[in-house]
N, C-alpha and C positions, 0 to 999 in steps of 0.2 A: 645766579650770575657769579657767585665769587667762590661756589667752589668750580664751576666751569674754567673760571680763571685759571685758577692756581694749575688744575691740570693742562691748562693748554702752555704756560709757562715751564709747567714742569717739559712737557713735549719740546719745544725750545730749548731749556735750558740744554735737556740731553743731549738733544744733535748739534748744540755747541760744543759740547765736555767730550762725546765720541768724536766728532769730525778732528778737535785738536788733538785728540790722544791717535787716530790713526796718523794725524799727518804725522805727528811725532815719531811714531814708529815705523811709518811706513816713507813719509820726506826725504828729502835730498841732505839733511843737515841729520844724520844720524848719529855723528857726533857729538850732539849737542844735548842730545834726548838721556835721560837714565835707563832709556830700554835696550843699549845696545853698546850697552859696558862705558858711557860717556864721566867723565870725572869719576875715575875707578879710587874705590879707597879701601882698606883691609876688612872692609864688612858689606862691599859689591858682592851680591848674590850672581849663580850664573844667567847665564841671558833668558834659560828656560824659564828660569823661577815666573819670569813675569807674563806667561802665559796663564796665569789662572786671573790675573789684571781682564785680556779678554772675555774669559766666562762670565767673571763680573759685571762687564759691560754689558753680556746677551743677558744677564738675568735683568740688570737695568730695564735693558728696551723693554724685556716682557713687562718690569713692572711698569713702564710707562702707557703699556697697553690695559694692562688689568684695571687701573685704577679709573678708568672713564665703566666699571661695571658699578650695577648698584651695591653690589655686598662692599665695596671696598670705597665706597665713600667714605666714613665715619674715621678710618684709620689714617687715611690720604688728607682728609679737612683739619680734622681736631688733634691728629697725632703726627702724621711728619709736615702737615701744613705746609709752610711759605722755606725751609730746611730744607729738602731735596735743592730747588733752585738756586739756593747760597751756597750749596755743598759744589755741584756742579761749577759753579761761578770759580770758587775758588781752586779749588781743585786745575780747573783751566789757568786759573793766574799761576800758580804751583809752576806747569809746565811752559809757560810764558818767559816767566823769569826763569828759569833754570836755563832756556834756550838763550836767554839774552847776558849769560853769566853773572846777573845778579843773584847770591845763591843765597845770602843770609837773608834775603828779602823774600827768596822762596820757601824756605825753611819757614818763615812767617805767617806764609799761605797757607804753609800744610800745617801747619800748628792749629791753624783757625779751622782746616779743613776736618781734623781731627776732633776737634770738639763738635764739631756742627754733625759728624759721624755718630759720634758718641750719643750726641742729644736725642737723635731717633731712634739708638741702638736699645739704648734704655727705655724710652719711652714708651715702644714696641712690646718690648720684654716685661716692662712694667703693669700697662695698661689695656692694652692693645693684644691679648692671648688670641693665636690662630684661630678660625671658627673652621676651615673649611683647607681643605688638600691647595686651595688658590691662592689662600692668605698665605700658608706654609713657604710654597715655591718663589710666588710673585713676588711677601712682598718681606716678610721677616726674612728668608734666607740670603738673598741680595745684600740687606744691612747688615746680616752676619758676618759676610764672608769680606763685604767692604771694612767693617769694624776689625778686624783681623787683620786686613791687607793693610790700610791705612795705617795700623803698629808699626807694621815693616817699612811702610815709607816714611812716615815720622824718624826711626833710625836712620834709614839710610839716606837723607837730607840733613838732619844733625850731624852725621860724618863726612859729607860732602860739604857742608857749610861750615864746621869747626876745625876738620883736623885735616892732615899734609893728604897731599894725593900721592896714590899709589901711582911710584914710576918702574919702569922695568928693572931688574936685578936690584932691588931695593929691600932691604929688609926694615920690618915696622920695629919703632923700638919700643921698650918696656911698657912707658906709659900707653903707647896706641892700641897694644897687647891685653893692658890690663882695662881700656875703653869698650876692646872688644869683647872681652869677655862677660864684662858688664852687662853690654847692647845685649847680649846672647841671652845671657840669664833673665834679662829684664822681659825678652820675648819667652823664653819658655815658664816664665813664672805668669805668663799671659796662657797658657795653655792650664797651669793649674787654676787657675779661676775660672774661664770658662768651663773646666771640668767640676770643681764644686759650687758655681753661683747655684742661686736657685732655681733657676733652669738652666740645665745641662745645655753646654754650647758647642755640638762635639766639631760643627762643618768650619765655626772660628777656630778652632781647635787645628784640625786637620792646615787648613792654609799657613798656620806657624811654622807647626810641624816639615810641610813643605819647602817653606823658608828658610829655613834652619839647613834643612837637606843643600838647599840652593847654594847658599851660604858658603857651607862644606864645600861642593863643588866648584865655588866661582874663587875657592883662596887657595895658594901653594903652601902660606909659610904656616911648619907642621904644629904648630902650638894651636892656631888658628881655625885648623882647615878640624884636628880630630875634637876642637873643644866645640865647634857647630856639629859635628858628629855624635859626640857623648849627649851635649842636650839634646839635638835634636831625637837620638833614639830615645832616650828617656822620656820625651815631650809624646813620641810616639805610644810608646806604653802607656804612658798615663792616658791619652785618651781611651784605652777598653778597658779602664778602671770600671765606670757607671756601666759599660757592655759583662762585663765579668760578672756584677754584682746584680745587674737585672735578670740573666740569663742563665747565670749558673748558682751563685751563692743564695740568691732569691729563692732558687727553685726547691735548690738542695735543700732550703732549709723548712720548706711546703711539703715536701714529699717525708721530712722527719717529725713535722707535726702530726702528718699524719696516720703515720705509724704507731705514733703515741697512745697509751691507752685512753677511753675515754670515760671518765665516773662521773655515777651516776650522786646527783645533789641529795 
């Protein structure tokens, strides 16, 4: 009965957290929502960025499908347990408050939202190794790529909740410049970690990378717009570090052993 529970709460929990995130994006109050440039500040990505937010959700739903299989009981009970459903939760309050202009209170949500990401991010990666192409798709790559996403939202609700909002012809000043650059680095120094944790994280990876690009695209002022360009390309490279050295410095160096002569003992 109670891991039937947790899954059937999980099913709830989701088509609470999807129903509010399309009203969000898709409602009459689109002003109000982060998906559609609402409290713009000098580290607003462009509108695109936040279509991989969607993919996230499809992988969701799959995993809220996969998990009523038998193979993916033990991950679902003992490893993301009673956490999907508070993620969810808050996550929803996240976009609650931000609709209702309490934004330091949203920044709050997403603070807890982030840890409560984090805790299965790990736990996943810790405990819980992929057995099967299902477990891959279903249910580690979803908390991947949410672990990732949730970086970028964490920033971009600390600059919404702290600092001035971007008005038109406005230029940011030195200190906002030198915040942004911060945010920047602080996400692509998130790109070199999941590239040398001890498992390579290249899909968290990639979603930075994307961000970063976004980024670039959603700013005019040019300090701003080519310092999301410089990381971001470099954030890019670094993810086919571990592809470089699997596929080619690997090989090269297999194909020179065994060339090598071989003596006899």
């Amino acid at each position: 009965m109670y891991p039937l529970l947790i899954k059937i709460l999980n099913v709830i929990a989701y088509l609470c957290f999807l129903g509010t995130n399309l009203y969000s994006g898709l409602g009459p109050q689109t002003d109000k929502t982060p998906y559609h440039e609402g409290y713009l500040t000098y580290i607003t990505p462009a509108s695109f960025t936040f279509g991989i937010w969607g993919f996230i959700h499809l992988l969701l739903g799959c995993f809220v499908i996969y998990q009523f299989f038998t193979s993916a009981d033990e991950v679902v009970v003992e490893g993301i347990n009673w956490h999907f459903i508070s993620i969810s939760l808050w996550n929803t309050a996240w976009l609650a408050l931000w609709a209702n202009d309490l934004l330091v209170l949203s920044w709050i949500a997403i603070v807890i939202t982030a840890s409560q990401v984090s805790h299965v991010y790990w736990v996943l990666k810790r405990k819980f190794e992929p057995v099967s192409v299902g477990d891959k798709l279903w249910i580690h790559l979803p908390f991947s790529l949410y672990h990732a996403w949730i970086a970028v939202v964490f920033v971009l609700s600390t600059f919404v909740a702290f600092t001035p909002e971007k008005l038109p012809d406005d230029e940011p000043s030195v200190l906002v410049r030198v915040l942004v650059f911060l945010a920047l680095s602080f996400l692509g120094m998130h790109v070199v970690y999941y590239v040398e944790s001890f498992r390579v994280d290249i899909t968290g990876s990639i979603v930075i990378a994307w961000s970063l690009f976004g980024i670039a695209a959603g700013q005019e002022d040019p300090f701003i717009h080519w310092s999301a360009i410089v990381i971001g390309s470099a954030s890019a490279l670094y993810i086919l570090k571990p592809l470089v050295f699997k596929y080619f410095l690997h090989r090269s160096s297999d194909e020179n052993e065994s060339l090598l002569p071989h003596h006899r003992r």
